[in-house]
BALUM-273351 format. One record per atom (N, C-alpha, C): residue number from 1; atom name; z negated, x negated, y. Coordinates in Angstrom, 2 decimals, always signed. Example, Ala and Ser with C-alpha at 12.3 -4.5 7.8 and 13.67 -1.06 7.14 Angstrom:
{atom 1; 'N'; {-7.80; -13.19; -5.69}};
{atom 1; 'CA'; {-7.80; -12.30; -4.50}};
{atom 1; 'C'; {-7.80; -13.20; -3.30}};
{atom 2; 'N'; {-7.08; -12.85; -2.25}};
{atom 2; 'CA'; {-7.14; -13.67; -1.06}};
{atom 2; 'C'; {-7.87; -12.90; +0.03}};
***
This chain:
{atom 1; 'N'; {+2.93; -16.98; +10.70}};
{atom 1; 'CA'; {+3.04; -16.06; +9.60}};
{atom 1; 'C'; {+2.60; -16.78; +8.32}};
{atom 2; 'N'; {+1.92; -16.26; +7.59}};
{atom 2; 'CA'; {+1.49; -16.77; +6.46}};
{atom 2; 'C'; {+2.13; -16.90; +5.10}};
{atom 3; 'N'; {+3.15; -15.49; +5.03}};
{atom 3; 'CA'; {+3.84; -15.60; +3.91}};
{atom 3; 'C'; {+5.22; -14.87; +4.15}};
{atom 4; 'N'; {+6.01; -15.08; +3.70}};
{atom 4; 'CA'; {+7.59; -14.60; +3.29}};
{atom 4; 'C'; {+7.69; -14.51; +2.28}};
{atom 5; 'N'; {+8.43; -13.51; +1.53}};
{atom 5; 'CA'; {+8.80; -12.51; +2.07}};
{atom 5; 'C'; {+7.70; -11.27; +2.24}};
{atom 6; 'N'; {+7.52; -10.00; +2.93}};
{atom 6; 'CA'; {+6.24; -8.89; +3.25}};
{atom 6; 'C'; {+7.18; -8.03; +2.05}};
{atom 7; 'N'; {+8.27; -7.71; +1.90}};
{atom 7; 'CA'; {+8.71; -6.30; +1.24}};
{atom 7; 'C'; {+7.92; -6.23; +0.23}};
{atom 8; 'N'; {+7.09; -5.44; -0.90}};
{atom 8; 'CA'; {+6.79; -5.33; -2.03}};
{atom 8; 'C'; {+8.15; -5.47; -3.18}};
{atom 9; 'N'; {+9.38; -5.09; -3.03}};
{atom 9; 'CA'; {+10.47; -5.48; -3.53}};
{atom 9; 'C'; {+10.86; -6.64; -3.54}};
{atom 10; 'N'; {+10.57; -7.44; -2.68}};
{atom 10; 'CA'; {+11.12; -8.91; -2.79}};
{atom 10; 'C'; {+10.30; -9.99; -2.89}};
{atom 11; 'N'; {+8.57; -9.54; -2.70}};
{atom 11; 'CA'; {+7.90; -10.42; -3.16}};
{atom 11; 'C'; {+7.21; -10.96; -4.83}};
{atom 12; 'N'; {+7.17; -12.21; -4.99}};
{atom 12; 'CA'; {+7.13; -13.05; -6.02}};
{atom 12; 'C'; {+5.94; -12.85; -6.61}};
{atom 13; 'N'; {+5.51; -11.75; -7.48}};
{atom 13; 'CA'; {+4.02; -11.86; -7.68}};
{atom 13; 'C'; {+3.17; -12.84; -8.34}};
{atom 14; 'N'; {+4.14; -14.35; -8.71}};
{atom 14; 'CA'; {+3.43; -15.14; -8.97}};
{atom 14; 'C'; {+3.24; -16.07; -7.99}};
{atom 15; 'N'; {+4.00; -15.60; -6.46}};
{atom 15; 'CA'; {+4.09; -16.65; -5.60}};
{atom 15; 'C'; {+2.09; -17.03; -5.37}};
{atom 16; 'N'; {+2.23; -18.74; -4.82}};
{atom 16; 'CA'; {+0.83; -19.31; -4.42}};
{atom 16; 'C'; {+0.07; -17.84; -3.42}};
{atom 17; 'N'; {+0.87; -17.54; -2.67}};
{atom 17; 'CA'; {+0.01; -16.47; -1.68}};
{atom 17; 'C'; {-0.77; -15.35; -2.36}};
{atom 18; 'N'; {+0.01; -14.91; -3.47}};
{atom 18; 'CA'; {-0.29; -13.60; -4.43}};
{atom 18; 'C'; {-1.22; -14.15; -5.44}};
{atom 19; 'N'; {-1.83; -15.34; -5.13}};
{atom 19; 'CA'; {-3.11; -15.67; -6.27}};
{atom 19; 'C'; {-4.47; -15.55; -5.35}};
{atom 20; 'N'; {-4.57; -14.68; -4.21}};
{atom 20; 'CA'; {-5.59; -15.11; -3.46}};
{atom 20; 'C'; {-6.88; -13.95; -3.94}};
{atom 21; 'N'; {-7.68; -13.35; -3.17}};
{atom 21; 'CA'; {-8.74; -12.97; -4.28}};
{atom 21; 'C'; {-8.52; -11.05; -3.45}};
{atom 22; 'N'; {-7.95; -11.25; -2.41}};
{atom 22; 'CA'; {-7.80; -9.87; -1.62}};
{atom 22; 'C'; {-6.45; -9.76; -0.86}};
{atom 23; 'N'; {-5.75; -8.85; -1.28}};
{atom 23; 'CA'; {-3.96; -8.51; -1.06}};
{atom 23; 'C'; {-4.28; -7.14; -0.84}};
{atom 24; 'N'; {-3.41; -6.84; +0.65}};
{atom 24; 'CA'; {-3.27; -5.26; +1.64}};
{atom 24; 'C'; {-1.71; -4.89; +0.86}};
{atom 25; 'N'; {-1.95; -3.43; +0.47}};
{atom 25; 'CA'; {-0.78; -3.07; +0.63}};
{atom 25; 'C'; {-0.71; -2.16; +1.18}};
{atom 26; 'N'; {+0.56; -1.84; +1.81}};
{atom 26; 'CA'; {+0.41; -0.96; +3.13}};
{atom 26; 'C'; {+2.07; -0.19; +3.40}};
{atom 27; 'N'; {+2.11; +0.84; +4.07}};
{atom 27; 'CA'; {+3.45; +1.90; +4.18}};
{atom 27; 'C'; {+3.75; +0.63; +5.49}};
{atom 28; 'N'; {+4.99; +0.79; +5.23}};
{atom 28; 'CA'; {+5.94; +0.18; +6.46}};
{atom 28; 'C'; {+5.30; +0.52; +7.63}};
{atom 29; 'N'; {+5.25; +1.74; +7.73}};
{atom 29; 'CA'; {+4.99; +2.60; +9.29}};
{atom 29; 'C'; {+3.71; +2.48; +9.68}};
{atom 30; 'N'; {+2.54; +2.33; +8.62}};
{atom 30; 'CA'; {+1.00; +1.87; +8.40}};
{atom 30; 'C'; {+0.75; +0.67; +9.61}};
{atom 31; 'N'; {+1.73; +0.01; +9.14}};
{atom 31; 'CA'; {+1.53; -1.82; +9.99}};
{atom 31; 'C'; {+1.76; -1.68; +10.90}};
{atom 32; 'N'; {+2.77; -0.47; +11.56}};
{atom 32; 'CA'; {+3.12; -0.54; +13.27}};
{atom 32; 'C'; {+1.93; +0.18; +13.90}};
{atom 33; 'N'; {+1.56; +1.45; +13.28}};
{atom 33; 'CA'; {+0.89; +2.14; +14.09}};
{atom 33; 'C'; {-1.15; +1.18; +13.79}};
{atom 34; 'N'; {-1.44; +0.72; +12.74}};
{atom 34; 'CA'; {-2.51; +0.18; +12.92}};
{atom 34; 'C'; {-3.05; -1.13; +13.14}};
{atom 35; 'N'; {-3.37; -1.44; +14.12}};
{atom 35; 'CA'; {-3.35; -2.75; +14.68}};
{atom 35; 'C'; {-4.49; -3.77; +13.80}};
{atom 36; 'N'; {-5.59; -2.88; +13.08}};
{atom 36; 'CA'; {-6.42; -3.74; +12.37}};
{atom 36; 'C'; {-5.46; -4.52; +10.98}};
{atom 37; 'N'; {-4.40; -3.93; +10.66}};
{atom 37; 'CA'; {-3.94; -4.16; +9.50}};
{atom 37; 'C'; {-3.10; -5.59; +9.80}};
{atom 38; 'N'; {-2.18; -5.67; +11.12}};
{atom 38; 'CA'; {-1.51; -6.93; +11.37}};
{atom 38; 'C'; {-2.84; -7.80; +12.02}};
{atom 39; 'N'; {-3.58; -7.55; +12.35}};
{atom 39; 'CA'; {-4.60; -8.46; +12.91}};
{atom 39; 'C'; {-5.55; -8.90; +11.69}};
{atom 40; 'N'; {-5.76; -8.54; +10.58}};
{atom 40; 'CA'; {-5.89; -9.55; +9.24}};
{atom 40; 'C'; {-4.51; -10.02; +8.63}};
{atom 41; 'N'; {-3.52; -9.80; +9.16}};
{atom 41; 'CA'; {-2.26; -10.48; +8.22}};
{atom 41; 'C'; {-2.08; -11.95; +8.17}};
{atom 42; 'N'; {-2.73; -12.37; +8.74}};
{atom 42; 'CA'; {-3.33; -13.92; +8.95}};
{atom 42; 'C'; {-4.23; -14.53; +8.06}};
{atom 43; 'N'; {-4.83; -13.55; +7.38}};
{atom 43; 'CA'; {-5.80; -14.00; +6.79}};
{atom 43; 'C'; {-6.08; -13.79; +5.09}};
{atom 44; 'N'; {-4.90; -12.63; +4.93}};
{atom 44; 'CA'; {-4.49; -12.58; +3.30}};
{atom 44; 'C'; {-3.05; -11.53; +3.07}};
{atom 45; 'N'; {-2.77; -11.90; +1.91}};
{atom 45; 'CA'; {-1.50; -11.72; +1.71}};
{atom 45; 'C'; {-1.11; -9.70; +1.94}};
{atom 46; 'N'; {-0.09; -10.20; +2.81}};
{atom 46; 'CA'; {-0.11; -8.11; +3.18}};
{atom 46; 'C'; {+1.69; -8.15; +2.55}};
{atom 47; 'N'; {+1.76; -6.92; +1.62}};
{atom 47; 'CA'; {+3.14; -6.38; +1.21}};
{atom 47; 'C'; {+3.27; -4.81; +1.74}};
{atom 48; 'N'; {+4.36; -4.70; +1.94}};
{atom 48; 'CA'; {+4.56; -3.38; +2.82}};
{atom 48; 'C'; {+6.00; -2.74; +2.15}};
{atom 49; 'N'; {+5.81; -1.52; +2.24}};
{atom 49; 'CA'; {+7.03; -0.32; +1.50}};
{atom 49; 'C'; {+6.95; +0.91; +2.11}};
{atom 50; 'N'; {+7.86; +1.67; +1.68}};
{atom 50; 'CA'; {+8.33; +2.96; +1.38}};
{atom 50; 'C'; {+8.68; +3.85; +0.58}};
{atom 51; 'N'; {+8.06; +5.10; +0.28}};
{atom 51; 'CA'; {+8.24; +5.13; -0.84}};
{atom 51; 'C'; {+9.82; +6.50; -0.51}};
{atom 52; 'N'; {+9.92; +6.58; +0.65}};
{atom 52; 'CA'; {+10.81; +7.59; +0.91}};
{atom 52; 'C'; {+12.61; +6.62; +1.43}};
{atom 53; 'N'; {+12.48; +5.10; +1.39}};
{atom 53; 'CA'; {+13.30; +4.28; +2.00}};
{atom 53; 'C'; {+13.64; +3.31; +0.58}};
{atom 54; 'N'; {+13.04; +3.60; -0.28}};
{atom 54; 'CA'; {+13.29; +2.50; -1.28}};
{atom 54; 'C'; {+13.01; +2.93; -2.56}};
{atom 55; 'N'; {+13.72; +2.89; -3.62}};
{atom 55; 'CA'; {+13.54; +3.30; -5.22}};
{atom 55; 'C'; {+12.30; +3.37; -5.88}};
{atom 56; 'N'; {+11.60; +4.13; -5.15}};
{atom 56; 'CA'; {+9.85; +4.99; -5.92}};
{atom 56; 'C'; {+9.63; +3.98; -7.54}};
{atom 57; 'N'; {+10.33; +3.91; -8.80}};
{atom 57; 'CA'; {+10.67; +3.40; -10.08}};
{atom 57; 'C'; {+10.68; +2.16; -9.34}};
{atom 58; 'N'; {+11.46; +1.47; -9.10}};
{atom 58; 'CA'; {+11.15; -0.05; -8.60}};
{atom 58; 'C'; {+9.93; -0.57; -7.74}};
{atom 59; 'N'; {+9.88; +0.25; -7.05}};
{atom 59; 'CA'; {+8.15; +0.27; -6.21}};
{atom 59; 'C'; {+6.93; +0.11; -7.15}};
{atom 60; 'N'; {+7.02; +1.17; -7.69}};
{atom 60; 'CA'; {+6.36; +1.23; -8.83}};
{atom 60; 'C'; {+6.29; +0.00; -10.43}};
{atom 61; 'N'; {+7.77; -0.05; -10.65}};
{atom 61; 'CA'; {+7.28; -1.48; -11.18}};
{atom 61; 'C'; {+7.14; -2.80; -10.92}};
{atom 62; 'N'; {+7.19; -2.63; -9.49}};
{atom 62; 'CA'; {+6.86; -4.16; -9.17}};
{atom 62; 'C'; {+5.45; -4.04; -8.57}};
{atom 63; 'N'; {+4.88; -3.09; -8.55}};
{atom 63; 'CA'; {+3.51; -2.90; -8.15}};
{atom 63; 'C'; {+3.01; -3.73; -9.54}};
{atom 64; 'N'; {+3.37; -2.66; -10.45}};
{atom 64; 'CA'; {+2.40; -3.22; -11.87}};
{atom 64; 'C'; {+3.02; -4.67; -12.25}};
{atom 65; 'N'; {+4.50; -5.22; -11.96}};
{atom 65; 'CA'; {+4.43; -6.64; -12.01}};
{atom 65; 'C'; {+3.21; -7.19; -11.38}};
{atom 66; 'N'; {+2.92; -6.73; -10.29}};
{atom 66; 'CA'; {+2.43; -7.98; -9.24}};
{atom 66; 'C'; {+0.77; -7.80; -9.50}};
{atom 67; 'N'; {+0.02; -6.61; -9.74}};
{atom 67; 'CA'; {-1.13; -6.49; -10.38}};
{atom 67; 'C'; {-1.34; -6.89; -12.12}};
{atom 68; 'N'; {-0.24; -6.84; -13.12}};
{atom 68; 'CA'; {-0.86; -7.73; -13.89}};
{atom 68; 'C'; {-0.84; -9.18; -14.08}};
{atom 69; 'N'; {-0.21; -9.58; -12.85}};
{atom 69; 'CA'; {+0.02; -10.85; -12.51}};
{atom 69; 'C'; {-1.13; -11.63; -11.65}};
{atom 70; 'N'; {-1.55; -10.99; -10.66}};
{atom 70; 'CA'; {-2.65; -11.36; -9.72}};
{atom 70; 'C'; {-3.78; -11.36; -10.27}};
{atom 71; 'N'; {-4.07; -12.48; -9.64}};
{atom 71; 'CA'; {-5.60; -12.95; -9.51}};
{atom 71; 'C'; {-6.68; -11.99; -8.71}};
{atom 72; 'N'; {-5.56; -11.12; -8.04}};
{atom 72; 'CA'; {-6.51; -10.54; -7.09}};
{atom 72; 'C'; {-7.54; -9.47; -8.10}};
{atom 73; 'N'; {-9.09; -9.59; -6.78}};
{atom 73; 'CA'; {-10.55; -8.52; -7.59}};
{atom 73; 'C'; {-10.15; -7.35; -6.52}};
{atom 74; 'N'; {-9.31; -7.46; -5.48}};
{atom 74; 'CA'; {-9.83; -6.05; -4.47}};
{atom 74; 'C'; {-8.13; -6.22; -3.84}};
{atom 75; 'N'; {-7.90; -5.08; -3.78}};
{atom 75; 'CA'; {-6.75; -4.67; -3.14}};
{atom 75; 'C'; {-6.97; -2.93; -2.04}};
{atom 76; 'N'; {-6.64; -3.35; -0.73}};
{atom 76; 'CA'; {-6.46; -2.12; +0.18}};
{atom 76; 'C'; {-5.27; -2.10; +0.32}};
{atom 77; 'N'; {-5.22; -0.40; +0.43}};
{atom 77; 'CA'; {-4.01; +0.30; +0.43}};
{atom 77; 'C'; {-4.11; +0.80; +1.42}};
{atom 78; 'N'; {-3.61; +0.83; +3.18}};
{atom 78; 'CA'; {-2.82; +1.49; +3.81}};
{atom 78; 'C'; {-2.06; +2.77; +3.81}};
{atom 79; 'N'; {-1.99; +3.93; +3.93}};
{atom 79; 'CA'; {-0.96; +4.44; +4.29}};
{atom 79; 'C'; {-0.65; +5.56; +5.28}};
{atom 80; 'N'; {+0.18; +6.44; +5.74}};
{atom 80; 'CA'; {+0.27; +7.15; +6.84}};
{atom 80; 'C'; {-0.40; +8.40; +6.26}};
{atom 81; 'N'; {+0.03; +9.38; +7.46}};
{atom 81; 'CA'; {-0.91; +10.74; +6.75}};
{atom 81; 'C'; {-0.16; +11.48; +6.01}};
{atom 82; 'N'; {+1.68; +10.94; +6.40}};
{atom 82; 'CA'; {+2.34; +11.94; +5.97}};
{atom 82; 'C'; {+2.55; +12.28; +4.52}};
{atom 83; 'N'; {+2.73; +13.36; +3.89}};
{atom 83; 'CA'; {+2.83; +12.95; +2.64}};
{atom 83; 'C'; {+3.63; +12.55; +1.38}};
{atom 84; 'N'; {+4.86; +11.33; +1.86}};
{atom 84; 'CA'; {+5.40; +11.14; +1.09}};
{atom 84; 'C'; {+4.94; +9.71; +0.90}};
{atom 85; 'N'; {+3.58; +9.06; +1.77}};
{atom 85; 'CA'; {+2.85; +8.19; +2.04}};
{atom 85; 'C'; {+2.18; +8.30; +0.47}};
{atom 86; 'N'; {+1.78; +9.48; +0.17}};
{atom 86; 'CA'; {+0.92; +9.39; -0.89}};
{atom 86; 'C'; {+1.47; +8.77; -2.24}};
{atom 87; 'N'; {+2.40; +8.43; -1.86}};
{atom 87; 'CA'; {+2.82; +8.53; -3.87}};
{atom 87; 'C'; {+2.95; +6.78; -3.93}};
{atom 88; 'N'; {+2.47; +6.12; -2.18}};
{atom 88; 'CA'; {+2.01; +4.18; -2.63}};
{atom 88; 'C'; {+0.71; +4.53; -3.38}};
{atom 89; 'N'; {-0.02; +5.39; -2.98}};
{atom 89; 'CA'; {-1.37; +5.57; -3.40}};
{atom 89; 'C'; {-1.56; +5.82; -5.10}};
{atom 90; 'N'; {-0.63; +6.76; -5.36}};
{atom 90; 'CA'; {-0.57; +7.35; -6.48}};
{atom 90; 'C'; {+0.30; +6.05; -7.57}};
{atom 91; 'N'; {+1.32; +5.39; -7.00}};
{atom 91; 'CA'; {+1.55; +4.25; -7.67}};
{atom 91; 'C'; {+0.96; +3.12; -8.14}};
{atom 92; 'N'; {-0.20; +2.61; -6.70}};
{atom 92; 'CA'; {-0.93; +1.51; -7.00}};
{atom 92; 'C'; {-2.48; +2.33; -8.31}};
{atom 93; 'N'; {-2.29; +3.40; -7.78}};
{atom 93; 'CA'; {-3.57; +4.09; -8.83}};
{atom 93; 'C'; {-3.19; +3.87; -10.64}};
{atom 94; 'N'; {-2.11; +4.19; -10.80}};
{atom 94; 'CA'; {-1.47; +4.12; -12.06}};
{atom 94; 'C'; {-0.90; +2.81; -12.73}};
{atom 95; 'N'; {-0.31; +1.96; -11.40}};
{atom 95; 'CA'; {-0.13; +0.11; -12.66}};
{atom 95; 'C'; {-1.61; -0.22; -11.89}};
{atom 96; 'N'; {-3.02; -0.23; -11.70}};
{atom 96; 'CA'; {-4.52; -0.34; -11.85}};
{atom 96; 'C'; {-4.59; +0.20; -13.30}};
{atom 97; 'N'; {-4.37; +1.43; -13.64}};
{atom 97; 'CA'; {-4.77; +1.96; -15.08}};
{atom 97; 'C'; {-3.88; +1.16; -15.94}};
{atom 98; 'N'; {-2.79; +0.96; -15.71}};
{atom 98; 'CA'; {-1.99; +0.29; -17.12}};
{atom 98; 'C'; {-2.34; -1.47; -16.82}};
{atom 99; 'N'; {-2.93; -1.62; -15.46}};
{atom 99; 'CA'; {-3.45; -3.07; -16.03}};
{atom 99; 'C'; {-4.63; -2.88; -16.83}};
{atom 100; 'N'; {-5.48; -2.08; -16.88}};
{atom 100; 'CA'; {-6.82; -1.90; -17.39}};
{atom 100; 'C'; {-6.30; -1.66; -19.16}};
{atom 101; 'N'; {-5.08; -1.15; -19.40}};
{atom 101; 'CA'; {-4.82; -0.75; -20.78}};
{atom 101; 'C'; {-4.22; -1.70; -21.15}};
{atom 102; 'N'; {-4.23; -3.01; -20.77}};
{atom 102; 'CA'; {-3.16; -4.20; -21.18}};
{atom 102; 'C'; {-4.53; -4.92; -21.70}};
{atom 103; 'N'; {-5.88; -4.70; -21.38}};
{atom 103; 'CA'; {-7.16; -5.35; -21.45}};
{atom 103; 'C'; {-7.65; -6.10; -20.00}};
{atom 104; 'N'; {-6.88; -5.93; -19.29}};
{atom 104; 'CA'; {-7.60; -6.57; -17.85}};
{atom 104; 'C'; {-8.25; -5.57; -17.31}};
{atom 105; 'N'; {-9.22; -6.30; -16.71}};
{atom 105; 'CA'; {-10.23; -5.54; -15.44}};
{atom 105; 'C'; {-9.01; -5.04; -14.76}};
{atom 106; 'N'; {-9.44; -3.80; -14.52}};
{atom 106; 'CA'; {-8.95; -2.77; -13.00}};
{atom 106; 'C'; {-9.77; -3.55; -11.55}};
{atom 107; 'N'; {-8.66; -3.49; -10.74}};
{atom 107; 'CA'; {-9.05; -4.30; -9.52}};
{atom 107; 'C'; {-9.94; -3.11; -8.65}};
{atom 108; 'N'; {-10.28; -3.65; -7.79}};
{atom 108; 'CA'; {-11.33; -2.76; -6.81}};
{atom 108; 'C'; {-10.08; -2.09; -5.60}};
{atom 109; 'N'; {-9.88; -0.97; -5.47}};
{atom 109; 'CA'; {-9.05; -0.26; -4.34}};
{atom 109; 'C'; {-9.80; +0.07; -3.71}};
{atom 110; 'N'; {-9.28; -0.31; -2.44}};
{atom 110; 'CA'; {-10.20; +0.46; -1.20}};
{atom 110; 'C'; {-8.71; +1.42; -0.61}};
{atom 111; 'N'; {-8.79; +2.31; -0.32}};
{atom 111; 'CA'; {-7.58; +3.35; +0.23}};
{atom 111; 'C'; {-7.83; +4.04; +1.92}};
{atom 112; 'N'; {-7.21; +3.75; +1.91}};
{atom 112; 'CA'; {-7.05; +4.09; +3.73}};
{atom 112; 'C'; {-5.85; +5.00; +3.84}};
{atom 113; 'N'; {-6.25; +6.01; +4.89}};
{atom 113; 'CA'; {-5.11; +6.79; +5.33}};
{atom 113; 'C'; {-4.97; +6.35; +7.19}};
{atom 114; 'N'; {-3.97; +6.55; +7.46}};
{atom 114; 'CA'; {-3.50; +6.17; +8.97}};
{atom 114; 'C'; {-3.06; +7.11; +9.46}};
{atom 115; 'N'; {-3.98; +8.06; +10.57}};
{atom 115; 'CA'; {-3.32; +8.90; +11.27}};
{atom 115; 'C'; {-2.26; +8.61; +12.00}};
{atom 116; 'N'; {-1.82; +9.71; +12.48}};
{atom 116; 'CA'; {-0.42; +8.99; +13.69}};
{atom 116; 'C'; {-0.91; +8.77; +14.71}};
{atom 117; 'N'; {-2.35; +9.07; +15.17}};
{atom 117; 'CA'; {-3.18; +8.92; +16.21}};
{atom 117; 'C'; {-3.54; +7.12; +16.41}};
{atom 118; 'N'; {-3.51; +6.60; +15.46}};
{atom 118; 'CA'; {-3.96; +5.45; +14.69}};
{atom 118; 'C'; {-5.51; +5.47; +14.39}};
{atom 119; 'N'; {-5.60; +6.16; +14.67}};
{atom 119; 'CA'; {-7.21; +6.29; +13.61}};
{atom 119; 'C'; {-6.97; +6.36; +12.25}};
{atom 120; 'N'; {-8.13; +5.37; +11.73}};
{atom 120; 'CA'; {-7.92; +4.84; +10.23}};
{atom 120; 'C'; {-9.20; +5.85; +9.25}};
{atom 121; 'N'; {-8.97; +6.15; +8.28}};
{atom 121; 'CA'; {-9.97; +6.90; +7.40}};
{atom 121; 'C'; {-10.55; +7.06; +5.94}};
{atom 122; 'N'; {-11.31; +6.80; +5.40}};
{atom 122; 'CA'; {-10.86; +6.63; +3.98}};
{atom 122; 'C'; {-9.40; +7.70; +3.56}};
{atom 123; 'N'; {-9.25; +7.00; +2.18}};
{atom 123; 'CA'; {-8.18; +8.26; +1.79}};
{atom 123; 'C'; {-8.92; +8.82; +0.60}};
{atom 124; 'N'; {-8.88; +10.47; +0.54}};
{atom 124; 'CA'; {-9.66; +11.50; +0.39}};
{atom 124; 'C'; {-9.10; +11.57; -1.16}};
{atom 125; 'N'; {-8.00; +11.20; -1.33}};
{atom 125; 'CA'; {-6.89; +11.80; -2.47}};
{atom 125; 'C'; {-5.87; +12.77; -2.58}};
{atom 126; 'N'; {-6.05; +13.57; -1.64}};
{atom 126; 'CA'; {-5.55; +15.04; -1.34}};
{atom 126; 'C'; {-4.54; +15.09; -0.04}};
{atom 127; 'N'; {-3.56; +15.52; -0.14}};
{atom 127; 'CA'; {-2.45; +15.80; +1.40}};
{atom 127; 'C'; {-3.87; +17.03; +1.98}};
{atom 128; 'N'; {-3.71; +16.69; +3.11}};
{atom 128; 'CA'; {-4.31; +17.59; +3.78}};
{atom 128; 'C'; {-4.05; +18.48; +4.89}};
{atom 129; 'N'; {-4.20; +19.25; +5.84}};
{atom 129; 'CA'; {-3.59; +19.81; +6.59}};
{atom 129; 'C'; {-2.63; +19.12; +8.05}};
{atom 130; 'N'; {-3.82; +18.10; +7.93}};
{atom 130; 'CA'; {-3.21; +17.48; +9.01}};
{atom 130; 'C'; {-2.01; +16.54; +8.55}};
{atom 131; 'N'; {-2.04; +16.34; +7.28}};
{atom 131; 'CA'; {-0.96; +15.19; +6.84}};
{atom 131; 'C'; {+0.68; +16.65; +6.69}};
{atom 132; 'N'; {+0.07; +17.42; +6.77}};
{atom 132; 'CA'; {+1.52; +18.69; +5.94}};
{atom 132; 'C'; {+1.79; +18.83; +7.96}};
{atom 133; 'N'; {+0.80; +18.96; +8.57}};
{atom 133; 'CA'; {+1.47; +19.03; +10.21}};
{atom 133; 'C'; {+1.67; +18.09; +10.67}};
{atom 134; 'N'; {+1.66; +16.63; +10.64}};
{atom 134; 'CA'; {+2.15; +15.83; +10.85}};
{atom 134; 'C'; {+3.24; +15.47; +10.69}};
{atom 135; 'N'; {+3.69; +15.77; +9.11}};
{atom 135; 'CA'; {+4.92; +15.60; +8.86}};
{atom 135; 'C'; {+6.01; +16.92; +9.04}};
{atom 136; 'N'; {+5.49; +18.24; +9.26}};
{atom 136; 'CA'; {+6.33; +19.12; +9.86}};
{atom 136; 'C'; {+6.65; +18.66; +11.71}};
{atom 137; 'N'; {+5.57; +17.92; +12.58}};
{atom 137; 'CA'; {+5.87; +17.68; +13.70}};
{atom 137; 'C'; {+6.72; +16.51; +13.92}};
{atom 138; 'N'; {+6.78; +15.95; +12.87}};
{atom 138; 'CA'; {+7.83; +14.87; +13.09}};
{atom 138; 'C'; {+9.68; +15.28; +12.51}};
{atom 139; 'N'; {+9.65; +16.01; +11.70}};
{atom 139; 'CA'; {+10.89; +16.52; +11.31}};
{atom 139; 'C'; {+11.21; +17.78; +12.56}};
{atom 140; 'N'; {+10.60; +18.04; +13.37}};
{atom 140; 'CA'; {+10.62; +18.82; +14.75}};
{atom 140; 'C'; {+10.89; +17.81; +15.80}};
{atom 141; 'N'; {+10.78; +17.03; +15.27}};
{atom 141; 'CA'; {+11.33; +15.80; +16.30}};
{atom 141; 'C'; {+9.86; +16.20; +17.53}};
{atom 142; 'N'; {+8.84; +16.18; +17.77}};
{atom 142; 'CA'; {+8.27; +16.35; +18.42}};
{atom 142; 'C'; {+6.52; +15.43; +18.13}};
***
């Protein structure tokens, strides 16, 4: 393992790992179902959350701690289809803009959505049909 701690809550955004030039962030559930995401976790620093398991406001400001802190030029975002997945997206989108209004460069996002299929896809911006039936088939327990 490369780094301790993974939570986005408990990691050090000035720790040595969080100065590297490319950091994954990714939904908890992202990392189980897509195997490309733990198969680079070896190779740069990956933080992982929830935004439905953990205080959205704290998520959120330790995102923008850890981006106006980093060194990092490119950050991917992970997340499921469902859509309470969207609002890592919508968080890391917003401390990017308030690092850019502090006078720093905005980092490069690459955004990924994770079916439950595990097929990986860009992310579009938008909940989409399949993300609103996904998450009705899982509250069906089915």
């Amino acid at each position: 393992m490369r780094q301790w701690p993974l939570k986005i809550l408990l990691v050090h955004p000035e720790a040595e790992f969080m100065q590297d030039r490319k950091i994954t962030i990714a939904a908890d559930c992202a990392v189980v179902v897509d195997k490309e995401i733990v198969e680079r976790f070896g190779e740069e620093p990956l933080l992982i959350g929830c935004p439905m398991l953990e205080d959205p406001r704290r998520v959120f400001e330790k995102l923008k701690f850890i981006m106006r802190e980093s060194n990092a030029e490119e950050i991917d975002v992970y997340t499921m289809e469902v859509p309470c997945c969207h609002a890592i997206h919508l968080m890391v989108d917003r401390a990017n803009d308030e690092r850019e209004s502090m006078g720093k460069e905005k980092i490069k996002l690459n955004r990924y959505i994770v079916r439950v299929s595990g097929r990986v896809e860009p992310y579009s911006g938008k909940i989409d049909h399949e993300m609103r039936e996904a998450e009705a088939r899982a509250h069906r327990g089915r």
